[in-house]
C-alpha angles and dihedrals in degrees: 000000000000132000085266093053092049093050099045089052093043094057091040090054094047078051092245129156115217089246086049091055098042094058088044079062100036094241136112128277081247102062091044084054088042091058090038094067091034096239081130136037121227113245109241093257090063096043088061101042085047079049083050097045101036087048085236134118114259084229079070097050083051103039102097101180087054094094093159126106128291101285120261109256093022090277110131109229100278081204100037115148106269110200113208118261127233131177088272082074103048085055092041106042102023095248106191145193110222123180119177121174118222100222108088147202125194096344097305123093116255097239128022136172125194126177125167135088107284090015120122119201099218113175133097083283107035117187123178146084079292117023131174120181138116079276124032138189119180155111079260105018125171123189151108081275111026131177122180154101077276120029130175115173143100087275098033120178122174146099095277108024147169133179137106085285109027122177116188155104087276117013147176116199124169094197107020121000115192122183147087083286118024143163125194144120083270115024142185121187146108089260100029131174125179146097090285115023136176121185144082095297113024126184099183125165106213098008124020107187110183153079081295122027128186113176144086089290110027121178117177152169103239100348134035125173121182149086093283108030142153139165128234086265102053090041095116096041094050102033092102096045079047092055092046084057095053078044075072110045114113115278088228101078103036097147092068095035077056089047086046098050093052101043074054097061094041082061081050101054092037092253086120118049113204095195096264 
């Protein structure tokens, strides 16, 4: 039997209905179904409240080669049959590594690790498939610093990833976005949008810096469009009617209009290729 049959007889024969229990755990319906069919696998805490509940061992909730009846007495056979286990089972019936430390902040341990298919690493260092901490490492991971397939932070590095820096294939990034496509006030990428924005093809608001640029001041490889524009090969003859442009850029945001300006003269000097 695995972890969700036992489960599923323990609470029938306590006479519990999935929504009883569920409020017993202080989880959904959902989630008690979820384990249940074991599409999801219980996080230790609630193993041993359900231990605690059911009157059994939580060696006996995890001991998958154990197929008998719930033990006499509550107390799961010590010398029940174990069956090996091979990576069918750790597809099949959810089988884990879980590391907490004991030490704590705010509530939260200060490492966790977490690793096993519906469980969530939640701690200040968070490391699993899904993983929230201050930092997180994961294939999700959600934190102040996140890495991960999937990232969401402040610092936020990962495939697909979000934060107000955000570094990735395919990133979102309010203050600074950095990937092959990216979106942020200022942006690098190979297909880059924002208000400043640096890479093959730029879409900037106020700067567009790339083989093809599109904003108030373009400057581009083989195509510029903007108020103030000008292609790799009228560079030298329009850099002074390009400077009175970033003469123009809005005060506010003085430290791009600085980064700009600079990615501008490397250009210049030949330091920064555009592609043309």
């Amino acid at each position: 039997m695995t972890t969700g049959q036992k489960i599923l007889q323990c609470r029938k024969q306590k006479g519990l209905t999935q929504s009883q229990l569920a409020g017993l755990l202080g989880v959904t319906r959902q989630t008690v179904s979820r384990w249940e069919s074991d599409s999801v696998f219980p996080e230790t805490e609630k193993l041993v409240e359900m231990g605690r509940l059911f009157n059994v061992t939580v060696d006996y909730l995890l001991n998958y080669g154990n197929d008998g009846e719930i033990p006499a007495g509550g107390e799961a056979a010590a010398g029940g049959d174990r069956k090996q286990l091979n990576l069918s089972d750790v597809f099949k019936n959810g089988v884990y590594f879980e590391y907490k430390s004991k030490r704590t902040l705010f509530g939260l341990p200060l490492v966790h690790v977490n690793i096993g298919f519906g469980r969530t690493a939640k701690g200040i260092i968070a490391v699993g498939l899904a993983a929230k901490g201050i930092v997180s490492f994961g294939l999700v991971g959600v934190g102040v610093i996140s890495f991960g397939l999937l990232s969401l932070g402040v610092l936020a590095f990962g495939t697909l990833s979000a934060g107000l820096f955000a570094a990735g294939a395919v990133c979102l990034g309010i203050i600074i976005a950095v990937g092959a496509i990216s979106l942020g006030m200022f942006s690098l990428g190979a297909l880059s949008v924002g208000l400043y924005a640096t890479g093959a093809a730029s879409y900037g608001y106020y700067v567009a810096i790339g083989d093809r640029a599109f904003g108030f001041i373009a400057i581009g490889g083989h195509f510029a469009r903007g108020t103030y524009s000008a292609v790799a090969d009228e560079l030298y003859g329009l850099k002074d009617k390009i400077y009175e442009g970033f003469n123009e850029l809005p005060k506010a945001f003085a430290l791009f209009n600085g980064w700009s300006k600079s990615i501008f003269k490397g250009v210049l000097s030949g330091a920064v290729t555009l592609g043309g």
